[in-house]
N, C-alpha and C positions, 0 to 999 in steps of 0.2 A: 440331113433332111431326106435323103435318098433310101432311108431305111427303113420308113415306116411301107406296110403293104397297103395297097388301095384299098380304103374301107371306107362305108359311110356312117357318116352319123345324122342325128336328128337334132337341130335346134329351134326351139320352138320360141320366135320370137314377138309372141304378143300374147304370150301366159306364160304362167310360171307352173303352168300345170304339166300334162306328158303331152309330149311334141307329138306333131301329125305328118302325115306322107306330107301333106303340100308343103311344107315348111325346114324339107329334109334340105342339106347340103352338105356337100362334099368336102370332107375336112382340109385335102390338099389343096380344095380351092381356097376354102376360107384360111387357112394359114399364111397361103403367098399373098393374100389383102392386108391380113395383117401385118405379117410384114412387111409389103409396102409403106403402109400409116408408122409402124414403127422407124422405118427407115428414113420416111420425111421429119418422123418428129425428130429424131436424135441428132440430123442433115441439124437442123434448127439450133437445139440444145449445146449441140460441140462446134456451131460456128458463133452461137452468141458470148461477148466478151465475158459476164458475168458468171451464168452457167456452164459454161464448158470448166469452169475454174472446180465449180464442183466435180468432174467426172476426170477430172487431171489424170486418175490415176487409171480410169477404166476402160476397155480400151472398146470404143463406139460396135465393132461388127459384137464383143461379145456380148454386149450388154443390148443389145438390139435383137439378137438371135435368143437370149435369157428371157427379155418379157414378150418376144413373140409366142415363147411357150407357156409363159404365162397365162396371157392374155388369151392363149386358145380354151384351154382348160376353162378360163374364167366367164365365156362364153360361153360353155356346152361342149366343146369339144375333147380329145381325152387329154389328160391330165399327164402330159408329158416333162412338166417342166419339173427342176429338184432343188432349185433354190429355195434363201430366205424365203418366209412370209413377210410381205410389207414393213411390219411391225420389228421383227427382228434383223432385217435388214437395213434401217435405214437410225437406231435411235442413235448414233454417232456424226447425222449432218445435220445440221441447222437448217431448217426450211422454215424460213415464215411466212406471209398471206403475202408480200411480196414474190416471192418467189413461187409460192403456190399457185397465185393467177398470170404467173409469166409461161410456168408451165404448164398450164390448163388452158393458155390461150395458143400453144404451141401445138397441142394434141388436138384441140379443133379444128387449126389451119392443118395438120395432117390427115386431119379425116376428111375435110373439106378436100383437100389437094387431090386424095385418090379416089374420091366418090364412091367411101365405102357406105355401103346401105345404111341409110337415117336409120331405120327402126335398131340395128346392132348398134349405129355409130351413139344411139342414146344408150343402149346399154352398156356401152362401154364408156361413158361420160361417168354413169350411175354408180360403175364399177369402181371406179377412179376416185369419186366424190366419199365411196365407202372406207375410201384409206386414210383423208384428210385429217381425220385427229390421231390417227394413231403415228401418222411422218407428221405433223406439222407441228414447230414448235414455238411458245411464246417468250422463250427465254436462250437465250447461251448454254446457262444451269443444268435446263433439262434436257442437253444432250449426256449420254450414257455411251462409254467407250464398251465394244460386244468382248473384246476381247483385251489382255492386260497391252499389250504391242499396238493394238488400235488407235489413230486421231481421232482427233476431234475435229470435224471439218465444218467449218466457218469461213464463208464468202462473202463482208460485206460490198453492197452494191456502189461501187464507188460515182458510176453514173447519177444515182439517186442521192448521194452521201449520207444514206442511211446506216447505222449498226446496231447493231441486237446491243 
């Protein structure tokens, strides 16, 4: 994180048009916000019994520091992250509207927790909501291993005693 040089950028967040002075901020700032919200959400995700079963294998600072770069880019800011796109990342785990609104209600208590600004904290709800069909799935079936050595990751909710 120590490597990018001070620069600023412009997000312009109440059009989708070109951004204005007033609306300028400072990328290092808005990254460590992010971060923060990512860090409370994952605190969340890897102590909950259910979900942490999903990320067994991933280990919480990297996948916390992965879609902090994400999620800056996805915002307006530069486009530093190198992973998957949503899509090709994820069609190997089973997510369904259970798990969808456990983890949609976990990103709002972390954006609640660090009182990051409403107007981003709705863009970045909107942002989130734009991935829903391409991760969420209605069946077992339609997970797709990315690669031939890949699982297939299925976690049903035993608290619920729900399964796909």
């Amino acid at each position: 994180m120590g490597h990018f040089k001070p620069i600023r950028f412009i997000i312009d967040i109440y059009k989708a048009k070109k951004p204005t002075d007033k609306s300028s901020m400072d990328f290092v700032w808005l990254k460590q916000e992010i971060l923060k919200v990512n860090t409370a959400f994952y605190e969340r995700v890897y102590k909950h019994p259910w979900m942490s079963k999903v990320f067994r294998k991933v280990p919480q600072e990297h996948i916390t520091a992965q879609q902090t770069d994400f999620i800056l880019g996805a915002l307006g800011g530069p486009k530093i992250y190198c992973g998957r796109w949503p899509t090709d990342a994820h069609p190997h785990i089973f997510v369904d509207q259970e798990m969808w609104d456990l983890r949609g209600r976990f990103l709002k208590e972390a954006l609640d927790e660090v009182k990051f600004p409403p107007d981003l904290a709705l863009k970045w709800i909107r942002i989130d909501e734009g991935f829903k069909r391409a991760i969420m799935k209605n069946s077992l079936a339609d997970c797709q291993k990315r690669f031939f050595s890949d699982e297939i990751i299925y976690e049903p909710n035993t608290a619920t005693k729900k399964a796909a």
